[in-house]
C-alpha positions as CSV (number, residue, x, y, z in Angstrom):
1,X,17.3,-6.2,-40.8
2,X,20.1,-8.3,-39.8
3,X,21.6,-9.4,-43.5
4,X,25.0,-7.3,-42.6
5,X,26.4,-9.0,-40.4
6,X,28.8,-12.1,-41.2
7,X,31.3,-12.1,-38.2
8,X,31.6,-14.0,-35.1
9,X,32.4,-10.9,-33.0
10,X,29.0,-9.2,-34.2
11,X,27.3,-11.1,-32.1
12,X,26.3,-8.7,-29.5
13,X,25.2,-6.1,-32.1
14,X,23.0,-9.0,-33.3
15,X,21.6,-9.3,-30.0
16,X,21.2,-5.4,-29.5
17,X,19.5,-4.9,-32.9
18,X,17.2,-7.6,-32.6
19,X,15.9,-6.3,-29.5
20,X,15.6,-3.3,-30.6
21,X,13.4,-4.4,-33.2
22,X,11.0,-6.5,-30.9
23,X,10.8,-3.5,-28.6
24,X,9.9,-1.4,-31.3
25,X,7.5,-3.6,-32.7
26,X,5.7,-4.4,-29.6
27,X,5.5,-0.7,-28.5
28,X,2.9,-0.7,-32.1
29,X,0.7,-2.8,-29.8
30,X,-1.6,-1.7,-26.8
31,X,-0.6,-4.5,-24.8
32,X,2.1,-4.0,-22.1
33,X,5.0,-5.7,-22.4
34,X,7.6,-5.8,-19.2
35,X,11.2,-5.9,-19.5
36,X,11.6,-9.5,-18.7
37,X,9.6,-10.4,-21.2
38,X,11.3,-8.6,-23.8
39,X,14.4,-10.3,-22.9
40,X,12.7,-13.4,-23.1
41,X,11.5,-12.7,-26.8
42,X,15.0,-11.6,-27.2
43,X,16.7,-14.8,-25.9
44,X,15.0,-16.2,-29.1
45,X,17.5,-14.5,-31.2
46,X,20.4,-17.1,-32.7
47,X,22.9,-14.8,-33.5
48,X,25.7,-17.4,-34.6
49,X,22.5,-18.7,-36.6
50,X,22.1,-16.2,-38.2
51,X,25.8,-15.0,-39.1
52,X,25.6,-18.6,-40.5
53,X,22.7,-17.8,-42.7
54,X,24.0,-14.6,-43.7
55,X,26.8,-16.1,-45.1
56,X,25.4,-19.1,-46.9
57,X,22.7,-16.9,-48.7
58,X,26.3,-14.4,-49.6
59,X,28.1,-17.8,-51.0
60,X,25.2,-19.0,-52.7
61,X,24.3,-15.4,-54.0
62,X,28.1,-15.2,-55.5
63,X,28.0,-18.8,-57.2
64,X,24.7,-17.7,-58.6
65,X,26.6,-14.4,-60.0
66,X,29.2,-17.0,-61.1
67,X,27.5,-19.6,-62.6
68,X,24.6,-16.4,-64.3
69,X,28.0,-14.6,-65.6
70,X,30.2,-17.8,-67.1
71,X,28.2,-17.1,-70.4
72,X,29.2,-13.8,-70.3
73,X,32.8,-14.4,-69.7
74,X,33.0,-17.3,-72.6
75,X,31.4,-14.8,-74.8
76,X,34.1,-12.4,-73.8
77,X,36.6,-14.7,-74.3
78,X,35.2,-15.6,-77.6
79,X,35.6,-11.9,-78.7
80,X,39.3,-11.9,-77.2
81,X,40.5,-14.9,-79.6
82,X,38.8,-13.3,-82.3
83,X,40.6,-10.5,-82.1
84,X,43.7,-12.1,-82.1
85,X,42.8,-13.6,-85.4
86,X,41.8,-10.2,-86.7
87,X,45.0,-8.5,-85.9
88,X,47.2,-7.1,-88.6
């Protein structure tokens, strides 16, 4: 719900979207909910947390890529000397 966002300046869309989201889910139950205490569930939401997060999982998702594709890139460069070697 909130994996997009990786700048400082989003923080109020953070905000907006996560309360949103609490409204909306708290609307599924039968149970009244006033708007001060929306805002209060709201007021739980860490947006420069979570742009933290967001980027950390990004950075470790890339090295993962990195580290998963440096096979593939040796094996490429394999095939590039080779074909240096099978050049006429």
């Amino acid at each position: 719900m909130l994996a997009e966002f990786f700048e400082d300046n989003e923080e109020m869309e953070i905000y907006q979207v996560y309360h949103e989201h609490a409204l909306n889910r708290l609307s599924e139950y039968n149970i009244e909910f006033d708007d001060n205490e929306i805002e209060q569930i709201s007021d739980c939401c860490d947006p420069n947390q979570i742009i933290e997060s967001n980027r950390d999982r990004a950075s470790h998702d890339f090295y993962s890529e990195q580290n998963s594709g440096g096979r593939g890139a040796s094996l490429s460069e394999d095939a590039a000397i080779d074909d240096l070697f099978d050049r006429k």
